[in-house]
C-alpha positions, -999 to 999 in steps of 0.1 A, spaced: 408 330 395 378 354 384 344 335 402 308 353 392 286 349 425 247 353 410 221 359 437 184 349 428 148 356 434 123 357 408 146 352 383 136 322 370 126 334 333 161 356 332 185 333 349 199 308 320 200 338 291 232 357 316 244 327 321 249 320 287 264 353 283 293 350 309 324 348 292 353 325 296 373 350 316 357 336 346 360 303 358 336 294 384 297 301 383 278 301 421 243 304 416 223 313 452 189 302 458 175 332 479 145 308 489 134 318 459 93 309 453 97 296 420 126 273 428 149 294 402 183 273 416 159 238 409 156 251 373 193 258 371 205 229 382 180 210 354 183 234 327 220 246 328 245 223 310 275 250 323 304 233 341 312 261 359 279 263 380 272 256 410 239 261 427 237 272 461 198 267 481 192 294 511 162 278 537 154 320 542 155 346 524 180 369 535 181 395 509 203 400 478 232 409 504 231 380 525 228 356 489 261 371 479 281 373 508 277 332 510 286 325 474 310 348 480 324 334 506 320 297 492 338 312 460 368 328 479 371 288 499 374 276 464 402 297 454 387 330 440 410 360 436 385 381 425 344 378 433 320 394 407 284 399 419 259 399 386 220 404 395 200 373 377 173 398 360 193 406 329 192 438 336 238 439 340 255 429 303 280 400 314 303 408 285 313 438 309 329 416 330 366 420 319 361 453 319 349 456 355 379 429 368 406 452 346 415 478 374 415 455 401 439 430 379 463 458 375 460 470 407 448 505 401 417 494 426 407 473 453 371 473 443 349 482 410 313 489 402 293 501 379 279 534 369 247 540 346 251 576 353 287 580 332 268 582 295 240 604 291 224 577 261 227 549 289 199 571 311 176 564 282 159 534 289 157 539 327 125 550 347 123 586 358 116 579 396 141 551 392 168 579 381 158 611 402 161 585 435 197 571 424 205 611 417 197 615 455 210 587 468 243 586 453 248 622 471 243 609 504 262 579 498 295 600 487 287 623 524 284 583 539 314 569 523 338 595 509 338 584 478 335 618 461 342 604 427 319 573 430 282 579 410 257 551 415 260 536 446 228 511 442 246 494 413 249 458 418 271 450 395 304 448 417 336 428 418 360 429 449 398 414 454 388 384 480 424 397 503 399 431 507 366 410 511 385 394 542 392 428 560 356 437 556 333 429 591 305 411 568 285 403 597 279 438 602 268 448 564 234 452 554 218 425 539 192 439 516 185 467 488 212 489 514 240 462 509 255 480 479 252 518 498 265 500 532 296 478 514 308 512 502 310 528 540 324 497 549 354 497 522 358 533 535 367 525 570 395 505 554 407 532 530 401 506 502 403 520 461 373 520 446 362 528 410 335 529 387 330 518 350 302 524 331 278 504 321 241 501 305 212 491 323 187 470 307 151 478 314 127 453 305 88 442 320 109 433 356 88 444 386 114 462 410 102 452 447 118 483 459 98 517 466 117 547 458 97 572 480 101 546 509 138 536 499 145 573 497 136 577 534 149 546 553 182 550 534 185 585 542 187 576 578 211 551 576 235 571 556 230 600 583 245 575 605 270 566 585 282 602 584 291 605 619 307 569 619 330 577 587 337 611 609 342 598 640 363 571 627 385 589 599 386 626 617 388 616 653 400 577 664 424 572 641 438 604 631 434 644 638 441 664 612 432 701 603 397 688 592 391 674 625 399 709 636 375 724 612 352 704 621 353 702 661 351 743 657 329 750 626 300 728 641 296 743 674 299 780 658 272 769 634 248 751 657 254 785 679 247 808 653 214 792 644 200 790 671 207 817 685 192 837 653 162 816 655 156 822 697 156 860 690 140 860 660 111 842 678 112 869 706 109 895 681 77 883 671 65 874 703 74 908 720 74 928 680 105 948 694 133 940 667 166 927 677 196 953 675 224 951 647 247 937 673 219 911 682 218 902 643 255 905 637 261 882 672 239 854 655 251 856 619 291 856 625 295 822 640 272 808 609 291 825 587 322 816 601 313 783 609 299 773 572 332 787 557 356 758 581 327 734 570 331 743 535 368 735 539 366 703 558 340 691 534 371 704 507 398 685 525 371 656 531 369 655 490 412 655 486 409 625 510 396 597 489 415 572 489 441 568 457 462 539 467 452 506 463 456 482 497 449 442 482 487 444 468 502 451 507 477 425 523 
């Protein structure tokens, strides 16, 4: 059973219009009230003849994260197989829907999003600050998760098998505009398949409430965290491989080499006696050493994406 999990705030003017447009592929409908201020889950519930919806109220707001992780869970209670997450702006086509659930059906992934990146003519109608901060965040999001081959990280258009949902530690998933960034380290950790379809975005007089300068910043930092954790866990707890090697040696000869460049290059200048070839050479082996098992750990790193698909063995 396919079950569409819609999370809302400000949506009120947008909300019945996707509804309308979710197909018959899916059979249950869980509208959540984010403590929305213009009581768009109220409006539902009056205006929406659908069967398949339910409306779900939240007392706080806890972010477009928190919204879908409890009509998710409510939907995998109910019976759900797979959960789709669908934004209630209008700005995600519903009629993608099958095409988002396909993979996971036919087990070629645990997990599927979309990607406005994958066609150049679907960049069109989306903001140029809007598209140089996704650009930028979807490369720290493939250092943060491993997925290598995964554009778009922001996109909430998502759908998950609910056996790969249960493995994931929700409590510990960020609950607002980092969710999407955040569920993809997550499925990492559990060497879950994930895959991306493309899609168009539709841009229309919507105020986004979030800042790209700003977002660019704060999520910057949490993916830098991210980085050592997927490291830590993948390269060193629960396996140590010839990248952990490459990477236990190449850091330390790099860090070395840097600094060491950088002490006597400051001496120079202080003292204006120049440092000796064999001061230079000392300084620039261990970077250059060091960036090349870097290199090839970020290499083996890349040819360690995951490729088999776990939901069928839970």
């Amino acid at each position: 059973m396919v079950c569409v999990v819609i999370p809302c705030y400000k949506t009120r003017e947008r909300i019945l219009p996707v509804i309308q447009k979710i197909g018959p592929e899916v059979a249950a409908i869980f509208v959540v009230d984010d403590a929305c201020p213009d009581q768009t889950g109220t409006y539902v519930e009056q205006f929406c003849s659908d069967p398949r919806v339910r409306v779900i109220f939240h007392e706080k707001n806890t972010g477009v994260g928190g919204a879908f992780i409890t009509g998710m869970k409510v939907a995998i209670e109910r019976g759900a197989e797979i959960v789709v997450k669908l934004d209630g702006d209008g700005q995600m086509d519903p009629g993608l829907i099958s095409s988002l659930i396909r993979p996971i059906i036919h087990q070629k992934a645990d997990f599927a999003k979309g990607n406005r990146f994958f066609r150049l003519e679907s960049l069109q109608g989306m903001p140029r600050m809007r598209l140089i901060g996704n650009a930028a965040l979807s490369f720290f999001s493939k250092l943060s998760s491993g997925y290598w081959s995964v554009m778009d990280p922001t996109n909430g258009f998502l759908a998950i098998h609910a056996k790969v949902a249960k493995e994931l530690p929700w409590e510990k998933i960020a609950r607002r505009y980092f969710f999407e960034s955040d569920l993809l380290f997550r499925l990492s950790t559990i060497r879950a398949v994930v895959t991306d379809i493309p899609m168009k975005a539709v841009y229309g007089g919507e105020k986004s409430n979030l800042k790209v300068g700003r977002a660019l910043f704060e999520f910057l930092g949490r993916h830098l965290t991210r980085i050592f954790k997927r490291i830590f866990y993948l390269y060193i707890l629960r396996d140590f491989n010839a990248a952990s090697l490459m990477l236990l040696t190449g850091l330390p000869l790099s860090a070395f080499g840097v600094c060491f460049g950088l002490y006597h290059w400051y001496k120079g200048v202080a003292t204006l006696v120049f440092a000796s070839s064999g001061t230079v050479m000392l300084a620039a082996m261990p970077v250059i050493l060091g960036g090349q098992l870097l290199l090839s750990a970020l290499q083996y790193d890349i040819g360690n994406e995951p490729r088999k698909p776990i939901h069928p063995d839970l």
